[in-house]
C-alpha positions in Angstrom: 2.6 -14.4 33.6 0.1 -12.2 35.3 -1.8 -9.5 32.7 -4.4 -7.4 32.2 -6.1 -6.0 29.5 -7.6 -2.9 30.0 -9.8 -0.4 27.7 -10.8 -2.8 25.3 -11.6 -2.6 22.7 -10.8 0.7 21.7 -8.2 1.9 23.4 -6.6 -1.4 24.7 -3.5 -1.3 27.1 -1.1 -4.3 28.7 -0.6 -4.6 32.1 1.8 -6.9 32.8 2.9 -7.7 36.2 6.3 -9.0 36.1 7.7 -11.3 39.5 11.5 -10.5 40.5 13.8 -11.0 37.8 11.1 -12.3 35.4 10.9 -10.8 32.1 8.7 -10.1 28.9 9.9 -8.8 25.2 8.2 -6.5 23.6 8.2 -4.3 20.3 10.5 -1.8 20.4 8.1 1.6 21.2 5.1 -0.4 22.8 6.1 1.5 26.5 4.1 3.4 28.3 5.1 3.1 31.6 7.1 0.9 34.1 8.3 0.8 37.7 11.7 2.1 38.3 13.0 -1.2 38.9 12.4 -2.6 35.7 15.3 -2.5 33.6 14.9 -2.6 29.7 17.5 -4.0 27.5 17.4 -3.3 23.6 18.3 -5.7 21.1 17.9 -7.5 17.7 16.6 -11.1 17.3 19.3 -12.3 16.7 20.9 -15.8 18.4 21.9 -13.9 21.3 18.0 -13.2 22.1 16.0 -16.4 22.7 17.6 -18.6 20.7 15.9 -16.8 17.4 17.8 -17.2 14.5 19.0 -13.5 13.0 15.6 -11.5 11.8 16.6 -9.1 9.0 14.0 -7.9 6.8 13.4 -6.6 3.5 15.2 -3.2 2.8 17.9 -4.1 5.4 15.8 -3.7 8.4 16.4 -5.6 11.3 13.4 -6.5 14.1 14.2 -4.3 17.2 13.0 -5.6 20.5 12.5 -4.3 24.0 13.7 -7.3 27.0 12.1 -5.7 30.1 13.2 -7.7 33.7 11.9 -6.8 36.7 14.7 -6.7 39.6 15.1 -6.2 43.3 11.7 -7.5 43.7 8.1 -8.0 41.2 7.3 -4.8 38.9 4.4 -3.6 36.3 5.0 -2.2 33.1 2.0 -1.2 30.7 2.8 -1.3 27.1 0.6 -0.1 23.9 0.5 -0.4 20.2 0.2 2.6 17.4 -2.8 1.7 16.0 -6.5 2.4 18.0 -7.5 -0.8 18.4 -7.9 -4.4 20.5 -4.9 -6.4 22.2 -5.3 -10.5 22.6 -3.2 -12.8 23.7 -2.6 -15.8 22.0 -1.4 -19.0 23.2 1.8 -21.0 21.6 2.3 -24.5 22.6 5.1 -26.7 20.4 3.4 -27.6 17.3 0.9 -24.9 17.9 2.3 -21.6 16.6 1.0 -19.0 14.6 1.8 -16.7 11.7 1.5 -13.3 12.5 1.9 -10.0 10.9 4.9 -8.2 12.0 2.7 -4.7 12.5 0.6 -6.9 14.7 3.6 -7.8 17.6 3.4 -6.1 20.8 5.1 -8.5 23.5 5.8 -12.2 24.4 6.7 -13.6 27.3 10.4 -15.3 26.9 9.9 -18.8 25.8 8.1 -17.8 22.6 10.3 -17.4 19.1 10.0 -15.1 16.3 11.1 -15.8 13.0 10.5 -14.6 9.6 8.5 -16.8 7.4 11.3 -16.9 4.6 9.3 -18.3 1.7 6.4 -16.3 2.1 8.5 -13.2 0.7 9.8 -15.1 -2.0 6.4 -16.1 -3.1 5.3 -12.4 -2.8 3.3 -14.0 0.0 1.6 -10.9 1.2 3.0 -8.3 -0.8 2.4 -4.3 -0.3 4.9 -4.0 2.5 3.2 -6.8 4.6 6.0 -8.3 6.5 4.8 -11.8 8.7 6.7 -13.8 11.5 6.3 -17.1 12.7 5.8 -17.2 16.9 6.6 -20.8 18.2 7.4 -22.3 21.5 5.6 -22.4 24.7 4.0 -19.1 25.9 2.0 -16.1 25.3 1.8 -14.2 22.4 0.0 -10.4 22.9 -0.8 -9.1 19.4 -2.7 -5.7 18.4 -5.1 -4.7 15.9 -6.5 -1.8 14.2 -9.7 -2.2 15.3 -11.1 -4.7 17.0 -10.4 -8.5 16.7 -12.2 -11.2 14.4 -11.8 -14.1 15.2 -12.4 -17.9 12.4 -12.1 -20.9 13.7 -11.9 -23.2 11.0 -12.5 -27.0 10.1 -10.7 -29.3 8.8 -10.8 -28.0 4.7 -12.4 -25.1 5.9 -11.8 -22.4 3.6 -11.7 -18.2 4.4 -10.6 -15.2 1.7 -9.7 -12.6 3.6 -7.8 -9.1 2.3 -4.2 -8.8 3.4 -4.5 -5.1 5.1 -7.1 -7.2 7.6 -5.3 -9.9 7.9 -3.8 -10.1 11.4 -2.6 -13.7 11.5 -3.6 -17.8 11.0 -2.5 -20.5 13.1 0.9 -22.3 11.9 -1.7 -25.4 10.7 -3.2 -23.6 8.1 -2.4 -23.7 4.8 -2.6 -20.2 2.8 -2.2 -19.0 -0.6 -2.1 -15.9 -1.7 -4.5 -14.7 -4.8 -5.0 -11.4 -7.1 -8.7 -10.4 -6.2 -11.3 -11.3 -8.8 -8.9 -10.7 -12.5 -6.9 -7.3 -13.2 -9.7 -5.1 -13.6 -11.0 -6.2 -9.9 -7.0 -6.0 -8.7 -6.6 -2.6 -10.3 -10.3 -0.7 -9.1 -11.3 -2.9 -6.5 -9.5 -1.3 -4.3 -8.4 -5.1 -2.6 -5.6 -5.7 -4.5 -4.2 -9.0 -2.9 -6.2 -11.6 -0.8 -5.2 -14.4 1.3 -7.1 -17.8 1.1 -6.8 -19.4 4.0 -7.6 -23.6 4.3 -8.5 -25.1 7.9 -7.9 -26.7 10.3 -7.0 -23.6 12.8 -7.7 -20.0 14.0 -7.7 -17.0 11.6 -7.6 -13.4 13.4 -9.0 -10.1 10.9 -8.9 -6.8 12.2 -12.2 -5.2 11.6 -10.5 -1.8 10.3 -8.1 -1.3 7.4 -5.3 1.7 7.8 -4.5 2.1 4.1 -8.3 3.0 4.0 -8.0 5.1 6.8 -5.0 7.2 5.4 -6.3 7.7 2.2 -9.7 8.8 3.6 -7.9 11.1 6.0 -5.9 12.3 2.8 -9.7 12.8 1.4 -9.6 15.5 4.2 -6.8 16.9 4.4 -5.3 17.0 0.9 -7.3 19.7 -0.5 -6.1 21.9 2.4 -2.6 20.9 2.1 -2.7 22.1 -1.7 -4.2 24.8 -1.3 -1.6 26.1 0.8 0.7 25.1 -1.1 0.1 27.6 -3.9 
């Protein structure tokens, strides 16, 4: 699949440059533009889509998707994510998938898979409205951050704490547990709450900016104002 990445690592957008009747998936919202004959189909994850398995998420939310296929000859569509920050793509070979946050999905190119990671909810894996997927198969994976990208490689046994609002994702051959950070009086004014500790051998991706820290300091702002007129 031909791609570019432009504006990093600010302001990154994909370019992707689709051949006739080739096609890439993508987060439902991540559009910005495409040619006009491009034509976007909208769907759940579901068995009908990839051969995924049915994606339905906490609170009865399902995991929309966009399929865009170029037709009547090649086609470029650019697509974005919410948060000002970096896009990478990752690479998923069989046996070499990774563990992703779902916030952090932008697109895919059609022989990757996306399932939920089951038992991480019903260890609280994650917690505070973290929601992860699994991405397997044989492709390329384009996820986004809020901020830029940080990127571990570790050994064998190699071990990495990392706080869940930056964690972006691990690869599938790490192991991970998640921990309270330090005891309950750390948890409660830390301000980290729950960590991830992360054991080698494989990748680990942070984003270098946290956006519950960046809400509540915009709140920091703007609250004062917002009661004040609300006298």
């Amino acid at each position: 699949m031909k791609y570019e990445i432009k504006y990093s690592p600010s302001y990154s957008l994909l370019v992707v440059n689709l051949d006739q009747d080739e096609s890439i998936t993508a987060e439902s919202g991540a559009l910005t533009y495409m040619d006009p004959n491009i034509e976007a189909l909208t769907k759940k994850r579901e068995k009908s889509l990839l051969g995924s398995i049915g994606l339905k998420l906490i609170g009865g939310q399902s995991f929309w998707v966009n399929q865009y296929t170029a037709k009547n000859g090649p086609g470029e569509i650019g697509l974005v994510a919410a948060p000002v920050g970096d896009i990478e793509k990752l690479d998923i070979k069989p046996g070499q998938g990774f563990v992703i946050q779902k916030s952090a999905y932008i697109a895919s190119s059609q022989d990757v898979d996306l399932d939920v990671k089951w038992e991480g909810f019903t260890k609280g894996l994650f917690g505070q409205g973290l929601f992860m997927l699994k991405a397997k198969g044989n492709g390329s994976l384009f996820i986004n951050t809020f901020g830029a990208i940080d990127t571990h490689n570790l050994a064998s046994g190699q071990k990495l704490i990392v706080d869940n609002f930056h964690l972006v994702g691990f690869s599938e051959s790490c192991e991970y547990k998640v921990k309270k950070f330090g005891g309950l009086k750390e948890t409660l004014l830390g301000g980290e709450g729950l960590v991830t500790e992360i054991s080698g051998p494989g990748e680990v991706h942070i984003q270098t900016k946290n956006l519950r820290e960046f809400a509540d300091w915009l709140w920091t702002l703007l609250g004062p104002k917002v009661r004040s007129r609300s006298r």
